[in-house]
DSSP file (Angstrom, degrees, kcal/mol; ACC not computed):
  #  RESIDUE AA STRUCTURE BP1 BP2  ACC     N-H-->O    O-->H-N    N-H-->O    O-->H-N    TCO  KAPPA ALPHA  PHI   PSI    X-CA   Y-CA   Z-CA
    1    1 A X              0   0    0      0, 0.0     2,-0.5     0, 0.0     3,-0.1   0.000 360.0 360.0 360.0 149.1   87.1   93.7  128.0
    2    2 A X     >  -     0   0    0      1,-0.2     4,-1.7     2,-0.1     5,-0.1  -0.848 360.0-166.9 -96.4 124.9   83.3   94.4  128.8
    3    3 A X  H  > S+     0   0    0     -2,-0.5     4,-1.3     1,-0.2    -1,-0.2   0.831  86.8  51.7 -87.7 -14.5   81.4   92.6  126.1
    4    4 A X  H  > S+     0   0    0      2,-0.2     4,-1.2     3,-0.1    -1,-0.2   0.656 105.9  59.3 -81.3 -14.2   78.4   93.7  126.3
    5    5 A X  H  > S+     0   0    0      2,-0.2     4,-2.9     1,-0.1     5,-0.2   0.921 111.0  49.0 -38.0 -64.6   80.1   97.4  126.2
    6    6 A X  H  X S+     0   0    0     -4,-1.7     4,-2.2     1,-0.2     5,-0.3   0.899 105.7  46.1 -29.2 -64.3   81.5   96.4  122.9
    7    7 A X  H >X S+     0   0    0     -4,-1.3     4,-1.9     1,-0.2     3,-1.8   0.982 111.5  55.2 -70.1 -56.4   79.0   95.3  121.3
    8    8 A X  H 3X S+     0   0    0     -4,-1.2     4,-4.0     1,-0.2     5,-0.5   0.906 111.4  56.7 -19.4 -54.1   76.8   98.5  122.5
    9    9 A X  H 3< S+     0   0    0     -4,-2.9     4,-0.2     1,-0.3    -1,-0.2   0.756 109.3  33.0 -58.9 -43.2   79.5  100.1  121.0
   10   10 A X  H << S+     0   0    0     -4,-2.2     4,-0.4    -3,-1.8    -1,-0.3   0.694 114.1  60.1 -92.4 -22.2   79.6   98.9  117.6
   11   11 A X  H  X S+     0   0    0     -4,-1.9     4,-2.1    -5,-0.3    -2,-0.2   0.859 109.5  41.8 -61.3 -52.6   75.7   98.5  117.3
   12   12 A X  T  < S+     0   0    0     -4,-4.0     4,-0.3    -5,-0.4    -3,-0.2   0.791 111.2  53.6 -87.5 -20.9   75.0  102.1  117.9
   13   13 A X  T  > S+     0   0    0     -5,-0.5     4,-0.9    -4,-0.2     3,-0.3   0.765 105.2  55.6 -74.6 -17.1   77.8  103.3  115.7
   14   14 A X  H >> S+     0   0    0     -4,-0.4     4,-3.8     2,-0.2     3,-2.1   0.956 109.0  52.7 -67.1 -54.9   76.3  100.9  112.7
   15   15 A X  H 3< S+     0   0    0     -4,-2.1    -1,-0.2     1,-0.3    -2,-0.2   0.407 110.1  46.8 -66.1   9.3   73.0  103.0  113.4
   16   16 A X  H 3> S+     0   0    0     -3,-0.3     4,-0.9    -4,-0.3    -1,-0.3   0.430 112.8  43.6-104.8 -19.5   74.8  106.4  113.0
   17   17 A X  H <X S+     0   0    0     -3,-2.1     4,-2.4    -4,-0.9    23,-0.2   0.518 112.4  58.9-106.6  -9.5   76.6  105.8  110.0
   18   18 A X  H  X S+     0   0    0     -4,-3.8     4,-1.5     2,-0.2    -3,-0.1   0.918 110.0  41.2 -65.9 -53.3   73.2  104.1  108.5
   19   19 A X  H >> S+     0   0    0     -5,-0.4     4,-1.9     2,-0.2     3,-1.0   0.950 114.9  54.2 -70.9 -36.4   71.2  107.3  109.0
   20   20 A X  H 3X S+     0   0    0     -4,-0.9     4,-2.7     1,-0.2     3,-0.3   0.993 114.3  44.1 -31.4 -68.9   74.6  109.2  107.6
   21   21 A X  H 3X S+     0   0    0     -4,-2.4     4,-1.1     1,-0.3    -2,-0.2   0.630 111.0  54.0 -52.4 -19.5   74.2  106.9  104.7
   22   22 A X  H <X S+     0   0    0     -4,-1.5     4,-0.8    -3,-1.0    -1,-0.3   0.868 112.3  39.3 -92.9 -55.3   70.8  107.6  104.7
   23   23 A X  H  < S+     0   0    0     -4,-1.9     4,-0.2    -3,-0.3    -2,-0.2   0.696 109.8  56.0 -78.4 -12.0   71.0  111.4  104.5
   24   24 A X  H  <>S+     0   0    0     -4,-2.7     5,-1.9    -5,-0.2     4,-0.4   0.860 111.1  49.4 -74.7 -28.7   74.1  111.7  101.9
   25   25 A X  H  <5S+     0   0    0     -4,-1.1     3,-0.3    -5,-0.2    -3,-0.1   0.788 109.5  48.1 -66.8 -22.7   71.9  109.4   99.4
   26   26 A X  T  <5S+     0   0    0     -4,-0.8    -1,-0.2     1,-0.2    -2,-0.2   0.496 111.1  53.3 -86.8  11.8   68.9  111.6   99.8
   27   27 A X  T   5S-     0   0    0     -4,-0.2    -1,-0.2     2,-0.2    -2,-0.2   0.737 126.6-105.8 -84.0 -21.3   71.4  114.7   99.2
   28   28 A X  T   5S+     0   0    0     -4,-0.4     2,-0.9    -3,-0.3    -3,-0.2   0.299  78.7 137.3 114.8 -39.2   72.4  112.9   96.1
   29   29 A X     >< +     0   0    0     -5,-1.9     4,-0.8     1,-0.2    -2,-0.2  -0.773  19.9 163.6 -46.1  74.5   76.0  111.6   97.4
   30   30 A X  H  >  +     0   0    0     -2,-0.9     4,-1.5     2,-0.2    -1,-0.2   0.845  68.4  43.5 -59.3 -53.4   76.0  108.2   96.2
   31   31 A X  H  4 S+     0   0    0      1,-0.2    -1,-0.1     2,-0.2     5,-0.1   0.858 118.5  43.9 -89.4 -38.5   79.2  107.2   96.3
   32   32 A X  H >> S+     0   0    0      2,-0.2     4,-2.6    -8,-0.1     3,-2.3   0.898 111.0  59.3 -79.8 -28.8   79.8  108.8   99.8
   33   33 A X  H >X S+     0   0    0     -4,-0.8     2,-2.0     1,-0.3     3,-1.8   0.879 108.5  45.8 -72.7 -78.7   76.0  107.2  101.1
   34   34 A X  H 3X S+     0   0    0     -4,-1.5     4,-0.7     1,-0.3    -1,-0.3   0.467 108.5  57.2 -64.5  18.5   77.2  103.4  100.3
   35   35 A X  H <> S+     0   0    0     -3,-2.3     4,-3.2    -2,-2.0    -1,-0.3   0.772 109.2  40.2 -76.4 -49.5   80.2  104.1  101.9
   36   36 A X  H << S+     0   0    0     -4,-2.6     4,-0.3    -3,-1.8    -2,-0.2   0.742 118.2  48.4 -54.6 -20.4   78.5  105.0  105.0
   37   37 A X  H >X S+     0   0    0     -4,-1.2     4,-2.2     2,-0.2     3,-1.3   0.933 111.6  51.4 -89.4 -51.5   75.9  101.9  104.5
   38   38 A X  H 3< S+     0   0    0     -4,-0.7     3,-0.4     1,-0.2    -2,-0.2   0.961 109.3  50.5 -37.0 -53.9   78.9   99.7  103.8
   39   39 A X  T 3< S+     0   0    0     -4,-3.2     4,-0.4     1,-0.3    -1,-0.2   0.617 108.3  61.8 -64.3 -12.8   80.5  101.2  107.3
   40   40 A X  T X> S+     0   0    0     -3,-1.3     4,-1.8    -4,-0.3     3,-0.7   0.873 106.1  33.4 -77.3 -54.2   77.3  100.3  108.7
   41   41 A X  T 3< S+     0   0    0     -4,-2.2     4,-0.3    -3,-0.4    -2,-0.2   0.201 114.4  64.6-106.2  24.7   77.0   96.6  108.3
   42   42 A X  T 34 S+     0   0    0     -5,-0.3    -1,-0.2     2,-0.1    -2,-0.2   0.648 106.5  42.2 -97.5 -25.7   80.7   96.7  108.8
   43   43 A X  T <4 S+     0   0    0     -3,-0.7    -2,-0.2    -4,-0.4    -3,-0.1   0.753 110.7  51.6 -83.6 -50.4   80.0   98.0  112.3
   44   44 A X  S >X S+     0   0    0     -4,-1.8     3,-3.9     1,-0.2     4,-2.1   0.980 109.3  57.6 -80.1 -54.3   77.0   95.6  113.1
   45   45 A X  H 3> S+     0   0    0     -4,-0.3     4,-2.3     1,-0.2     5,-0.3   0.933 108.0  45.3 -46.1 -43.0   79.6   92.4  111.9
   46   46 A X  H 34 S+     0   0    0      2,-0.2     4,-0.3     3,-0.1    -1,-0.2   0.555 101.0  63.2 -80.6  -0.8   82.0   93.4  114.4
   47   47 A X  H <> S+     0   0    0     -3,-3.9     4,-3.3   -37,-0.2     3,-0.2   0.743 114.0  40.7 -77.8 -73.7   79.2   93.7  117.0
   48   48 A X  H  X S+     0   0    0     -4,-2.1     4,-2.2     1,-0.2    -2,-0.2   0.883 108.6  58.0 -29.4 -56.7   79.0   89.8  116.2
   49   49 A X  H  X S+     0   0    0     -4,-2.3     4,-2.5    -5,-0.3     6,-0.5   0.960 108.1  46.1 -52.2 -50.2   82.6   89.5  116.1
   50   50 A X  H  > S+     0   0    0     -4,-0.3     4,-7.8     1,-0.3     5,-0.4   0.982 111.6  52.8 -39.7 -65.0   82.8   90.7  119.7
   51   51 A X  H  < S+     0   0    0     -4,-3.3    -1,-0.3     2,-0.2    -2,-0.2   0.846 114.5  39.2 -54.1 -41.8   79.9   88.4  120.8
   52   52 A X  H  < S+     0   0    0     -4,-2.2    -2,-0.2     1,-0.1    -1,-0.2   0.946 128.1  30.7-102.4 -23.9   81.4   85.1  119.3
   53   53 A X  H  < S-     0   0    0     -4,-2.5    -2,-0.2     2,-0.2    -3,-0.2   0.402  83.1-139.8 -78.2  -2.0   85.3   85.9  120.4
   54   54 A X  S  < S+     0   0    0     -4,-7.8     2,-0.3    -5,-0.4    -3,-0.2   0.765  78.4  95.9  59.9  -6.4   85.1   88.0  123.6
   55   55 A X  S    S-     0   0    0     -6,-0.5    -1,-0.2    -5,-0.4    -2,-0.2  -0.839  90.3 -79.9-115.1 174.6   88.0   89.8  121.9
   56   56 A X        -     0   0    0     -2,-0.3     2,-0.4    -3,-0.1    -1,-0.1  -0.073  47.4-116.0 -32.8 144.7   88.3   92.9  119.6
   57   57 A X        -     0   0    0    -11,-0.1     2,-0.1     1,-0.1    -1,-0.1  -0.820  45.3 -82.7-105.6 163.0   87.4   92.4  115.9
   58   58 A X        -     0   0    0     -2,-0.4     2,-1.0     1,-0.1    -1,-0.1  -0.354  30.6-117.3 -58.2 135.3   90.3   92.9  113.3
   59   59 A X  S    S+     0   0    0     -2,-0.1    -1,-0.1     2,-0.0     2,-0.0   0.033  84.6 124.0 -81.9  44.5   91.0   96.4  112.3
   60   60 A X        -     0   0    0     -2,-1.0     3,-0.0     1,-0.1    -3,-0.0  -0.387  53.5-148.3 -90.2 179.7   89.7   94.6  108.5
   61   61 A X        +     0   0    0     -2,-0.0     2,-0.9    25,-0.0    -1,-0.1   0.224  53.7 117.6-118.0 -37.4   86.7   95.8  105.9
   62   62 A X    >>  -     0   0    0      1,-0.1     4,-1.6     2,-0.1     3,-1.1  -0.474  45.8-163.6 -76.5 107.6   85.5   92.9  104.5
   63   63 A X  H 3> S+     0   0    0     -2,-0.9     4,-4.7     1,-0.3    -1,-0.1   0.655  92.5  52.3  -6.1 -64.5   82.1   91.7  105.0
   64   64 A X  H 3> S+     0   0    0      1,-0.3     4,-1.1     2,-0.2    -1,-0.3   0.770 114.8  41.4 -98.5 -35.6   82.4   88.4  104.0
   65   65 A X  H <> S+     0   0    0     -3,-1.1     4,-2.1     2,-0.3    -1,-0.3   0.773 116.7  51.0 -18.4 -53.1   85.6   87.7  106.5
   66   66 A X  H  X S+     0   0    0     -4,-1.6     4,-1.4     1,-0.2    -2,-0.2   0.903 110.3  48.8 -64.9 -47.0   84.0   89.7  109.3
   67   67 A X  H >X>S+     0   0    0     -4,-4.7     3,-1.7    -5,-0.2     4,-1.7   0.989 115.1  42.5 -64.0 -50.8   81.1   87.6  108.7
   68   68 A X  H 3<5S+     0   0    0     -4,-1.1    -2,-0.2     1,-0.3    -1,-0.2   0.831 108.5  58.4 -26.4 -50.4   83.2   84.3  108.8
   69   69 A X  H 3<5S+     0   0    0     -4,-2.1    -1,-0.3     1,-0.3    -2,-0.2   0.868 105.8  50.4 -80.4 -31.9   85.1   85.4  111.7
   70   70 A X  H <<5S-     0   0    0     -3,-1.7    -1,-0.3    -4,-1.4    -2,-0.2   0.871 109.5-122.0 -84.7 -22.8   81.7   85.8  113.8
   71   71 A X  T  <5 +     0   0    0     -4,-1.7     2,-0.9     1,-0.2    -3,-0.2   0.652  56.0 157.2 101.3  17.8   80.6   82.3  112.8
   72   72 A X      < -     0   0    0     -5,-1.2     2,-0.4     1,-0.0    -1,-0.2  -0.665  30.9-153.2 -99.9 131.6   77.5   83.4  111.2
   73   73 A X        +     0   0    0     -2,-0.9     2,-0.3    -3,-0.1    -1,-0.0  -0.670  23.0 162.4-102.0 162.2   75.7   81.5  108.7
   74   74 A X        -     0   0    0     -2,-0.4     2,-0.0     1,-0.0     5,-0.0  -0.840  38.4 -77.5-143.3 149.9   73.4   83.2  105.9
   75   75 A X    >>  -     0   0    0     -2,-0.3     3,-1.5     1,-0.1     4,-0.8  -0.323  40.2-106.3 -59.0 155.3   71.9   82.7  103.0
   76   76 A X  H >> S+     0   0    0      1,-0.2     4,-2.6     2,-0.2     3,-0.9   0.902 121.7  51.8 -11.1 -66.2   73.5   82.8   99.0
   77   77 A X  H 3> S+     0   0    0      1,-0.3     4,-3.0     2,-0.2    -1,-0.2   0.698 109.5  44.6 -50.2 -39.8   71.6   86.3   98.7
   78   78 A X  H <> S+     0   0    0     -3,-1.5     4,-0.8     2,-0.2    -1,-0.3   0.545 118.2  42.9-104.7   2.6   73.0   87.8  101.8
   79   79 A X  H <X S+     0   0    0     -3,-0.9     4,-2.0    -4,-0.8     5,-0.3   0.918 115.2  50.4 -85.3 -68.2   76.7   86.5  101.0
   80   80 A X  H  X S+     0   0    0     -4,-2.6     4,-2.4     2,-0.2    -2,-0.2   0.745 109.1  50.9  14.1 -82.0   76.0   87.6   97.3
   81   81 A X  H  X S+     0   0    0     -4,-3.0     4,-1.9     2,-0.2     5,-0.5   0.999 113.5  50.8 -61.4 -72.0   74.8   91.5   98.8
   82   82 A X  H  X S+     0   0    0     -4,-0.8     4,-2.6     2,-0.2    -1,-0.2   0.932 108.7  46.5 -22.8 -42.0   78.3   91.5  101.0
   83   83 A X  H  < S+     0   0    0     -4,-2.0     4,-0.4     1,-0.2    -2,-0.2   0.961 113.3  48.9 -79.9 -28.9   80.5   90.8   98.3
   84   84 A X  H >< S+     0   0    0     -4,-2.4     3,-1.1    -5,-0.3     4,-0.3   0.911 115.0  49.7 -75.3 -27.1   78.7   93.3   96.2
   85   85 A X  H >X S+     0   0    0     -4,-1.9     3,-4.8     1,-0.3     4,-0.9   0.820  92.1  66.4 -23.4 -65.6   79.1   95.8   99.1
   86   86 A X  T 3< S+     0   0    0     -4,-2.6     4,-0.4    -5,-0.5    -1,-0.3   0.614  88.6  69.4 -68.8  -9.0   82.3   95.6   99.9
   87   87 A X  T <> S+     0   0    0     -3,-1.1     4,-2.5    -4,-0.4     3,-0.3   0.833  92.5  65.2 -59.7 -32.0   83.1   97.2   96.4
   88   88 A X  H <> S+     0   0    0     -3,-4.8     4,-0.8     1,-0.3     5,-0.2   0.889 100.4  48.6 -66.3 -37.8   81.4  100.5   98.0
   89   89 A X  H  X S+     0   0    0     -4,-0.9     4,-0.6     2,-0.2    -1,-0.3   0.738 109.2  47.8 -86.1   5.6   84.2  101.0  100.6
   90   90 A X  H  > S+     0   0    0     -4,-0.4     4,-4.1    -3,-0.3     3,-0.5   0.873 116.5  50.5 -96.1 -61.0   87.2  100.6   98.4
   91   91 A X  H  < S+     0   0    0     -4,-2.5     4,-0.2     1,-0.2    -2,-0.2   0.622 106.1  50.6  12.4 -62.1   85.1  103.1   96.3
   92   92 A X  H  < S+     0   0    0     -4,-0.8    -1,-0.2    -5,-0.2    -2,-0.2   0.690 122.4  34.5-105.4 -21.3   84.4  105.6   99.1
   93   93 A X  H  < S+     0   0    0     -4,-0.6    -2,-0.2    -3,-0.5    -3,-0.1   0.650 130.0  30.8-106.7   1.5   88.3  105.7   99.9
   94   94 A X    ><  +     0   0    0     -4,-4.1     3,-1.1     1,-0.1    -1,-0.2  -0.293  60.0 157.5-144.7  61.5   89.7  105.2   96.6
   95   95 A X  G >  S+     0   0    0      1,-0.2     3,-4.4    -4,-0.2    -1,-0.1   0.933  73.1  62.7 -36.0 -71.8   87.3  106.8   94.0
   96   96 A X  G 3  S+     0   0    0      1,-0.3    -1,-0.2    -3,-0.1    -5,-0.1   0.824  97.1  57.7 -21.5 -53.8   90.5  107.1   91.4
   97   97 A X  G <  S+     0   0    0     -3,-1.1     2,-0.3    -7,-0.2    -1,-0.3   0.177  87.7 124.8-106.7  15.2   90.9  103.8   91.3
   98   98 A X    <   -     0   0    0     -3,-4.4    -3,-0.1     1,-0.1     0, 0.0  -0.492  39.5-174.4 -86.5 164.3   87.6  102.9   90.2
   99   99 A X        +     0   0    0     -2,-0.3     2,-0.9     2,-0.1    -1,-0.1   0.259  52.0 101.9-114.8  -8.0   86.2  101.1   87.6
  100  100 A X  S    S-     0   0    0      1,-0.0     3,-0.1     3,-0.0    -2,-0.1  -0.643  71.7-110.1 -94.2 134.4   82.6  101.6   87.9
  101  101 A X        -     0   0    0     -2,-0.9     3,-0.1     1,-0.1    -2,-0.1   0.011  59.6 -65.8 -47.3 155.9   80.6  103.5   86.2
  102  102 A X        -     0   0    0      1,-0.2     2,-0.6   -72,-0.0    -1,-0.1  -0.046  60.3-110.9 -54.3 148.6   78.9  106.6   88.2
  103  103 A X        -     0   0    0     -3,-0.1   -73,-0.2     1,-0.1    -1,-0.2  -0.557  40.6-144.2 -78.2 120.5   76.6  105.3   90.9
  104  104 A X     >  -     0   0    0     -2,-0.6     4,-3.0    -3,-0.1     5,-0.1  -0.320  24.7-115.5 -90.7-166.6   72.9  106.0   90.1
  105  105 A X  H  > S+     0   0    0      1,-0.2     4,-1.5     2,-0.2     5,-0.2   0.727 120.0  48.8 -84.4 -23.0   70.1  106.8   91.8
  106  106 A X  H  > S+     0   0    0      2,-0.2     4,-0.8     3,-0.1    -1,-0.2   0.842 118.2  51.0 -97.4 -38.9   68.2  103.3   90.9
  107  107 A X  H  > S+     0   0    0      1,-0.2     4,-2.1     2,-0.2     3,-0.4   0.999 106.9  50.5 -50.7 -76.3   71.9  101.6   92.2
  108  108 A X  H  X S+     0   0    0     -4,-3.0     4,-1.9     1,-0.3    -1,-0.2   0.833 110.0  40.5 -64.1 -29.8   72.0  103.2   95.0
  109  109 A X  H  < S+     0   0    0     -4,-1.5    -1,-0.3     1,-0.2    -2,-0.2   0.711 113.8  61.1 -74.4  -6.4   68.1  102.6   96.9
  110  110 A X  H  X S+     0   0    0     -4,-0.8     4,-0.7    -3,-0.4    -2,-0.2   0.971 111.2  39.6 -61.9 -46.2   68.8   99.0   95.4
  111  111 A X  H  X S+     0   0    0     -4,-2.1     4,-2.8     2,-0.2    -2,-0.1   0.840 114.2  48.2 -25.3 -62.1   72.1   99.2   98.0
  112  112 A X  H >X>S+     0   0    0     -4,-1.9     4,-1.7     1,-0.3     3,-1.0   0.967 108.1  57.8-101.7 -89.6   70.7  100.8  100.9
  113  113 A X  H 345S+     0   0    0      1,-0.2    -1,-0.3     2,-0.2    -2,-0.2   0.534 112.3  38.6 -59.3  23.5   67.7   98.3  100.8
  114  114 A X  H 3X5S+     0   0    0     -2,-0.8     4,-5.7    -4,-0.7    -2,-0.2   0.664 113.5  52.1 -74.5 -42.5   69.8   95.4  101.1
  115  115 A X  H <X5S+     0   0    0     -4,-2.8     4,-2.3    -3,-1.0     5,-0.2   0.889 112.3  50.9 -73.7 -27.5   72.2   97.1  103.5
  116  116 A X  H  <5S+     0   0    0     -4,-1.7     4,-0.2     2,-0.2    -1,-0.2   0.865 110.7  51.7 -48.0 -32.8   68.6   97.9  105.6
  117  117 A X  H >><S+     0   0    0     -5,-0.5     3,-3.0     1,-0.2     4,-2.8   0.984 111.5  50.6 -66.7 -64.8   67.8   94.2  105.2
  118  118 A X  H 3X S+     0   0    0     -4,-5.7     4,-3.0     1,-0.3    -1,-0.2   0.682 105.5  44.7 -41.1 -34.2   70.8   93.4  106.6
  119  119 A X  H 3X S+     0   0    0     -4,-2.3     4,-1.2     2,-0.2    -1,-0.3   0.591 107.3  59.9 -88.4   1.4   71.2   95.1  109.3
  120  120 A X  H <> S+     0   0    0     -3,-3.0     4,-1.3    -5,-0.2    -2,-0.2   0.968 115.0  44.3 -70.1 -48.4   67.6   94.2  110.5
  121  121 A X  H >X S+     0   0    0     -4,-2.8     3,-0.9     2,-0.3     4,-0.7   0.955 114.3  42.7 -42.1 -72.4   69.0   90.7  110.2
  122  122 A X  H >X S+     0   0    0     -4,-3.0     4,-1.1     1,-0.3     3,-0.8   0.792 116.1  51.6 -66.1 -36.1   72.3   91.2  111.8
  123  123 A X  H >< S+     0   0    0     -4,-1.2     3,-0.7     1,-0.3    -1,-0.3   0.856 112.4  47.7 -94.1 -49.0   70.6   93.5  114.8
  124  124 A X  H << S+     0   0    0     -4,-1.3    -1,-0.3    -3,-0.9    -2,-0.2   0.481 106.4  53.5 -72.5 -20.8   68.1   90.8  115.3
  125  125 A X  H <<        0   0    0     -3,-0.8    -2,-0.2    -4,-0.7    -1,-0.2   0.495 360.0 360.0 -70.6 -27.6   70.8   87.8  115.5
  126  126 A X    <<        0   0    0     -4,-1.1    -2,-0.2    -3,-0.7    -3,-0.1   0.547 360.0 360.0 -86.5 360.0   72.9   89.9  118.4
């Protein structure tokens, strides 16, 4: 496996599904834009993953594993902002089975700048 291909791979796909996320929140599509934002720093963690195992990451979703699994450590805040995250892709593929109230508009830029922070972070650690 090429790793620096990988990682290319997964890096530039975080920054296409950020700017998705970017335009479905300014449409109004809350629930689909933190999906996309989730899928984002879901993307940039598996850039990482790549980088510290030289393998493939696990076909997984959760932030806070993904992060684990790359060996990166973070602050409280930015473990904190994962775990609230990862609620958004269970969310964006199983809408039915939520329990949260409709996403607003003040929710969602709270979201999407954290998941911006993050990935400034995570894009600056590779």
């Amino acid at each position: 496996m090429n790793v620096e291909k990988q990682i290319a791979y997964w890096r530039n796909g975080a920054e296409e599904d950020f700017d998705a996320a970017k335009d479905l929140v300014d449409r109004g599509r809350f629930r689909h834009g933190l999906f996309f934002a989730h899928l984002a720093v879901e993307k940039m963690l598996k850039a990482h993953v790549v980088k510290a195992t030289s393998n493939m990451p696990p076909r997984i979703h959760n932030l806070v594993r993904l992060r684990e699994l790359a060996g990166l450590r973070i602050e409280a805040e930015m473990d904190a902002f994962f775990r609230r995250l990862n609620a958004y892709q269970l969310e964006g593929r199983y809408a039915e089975m939520s329990a949260n109230a409709p996403i607003s508009a003040n929710t969602s830029s709270g979201i999407m700048s954290g998941a911006e922070e993050a990935l400034r972070w995570l894009t600056q650690q590779l």
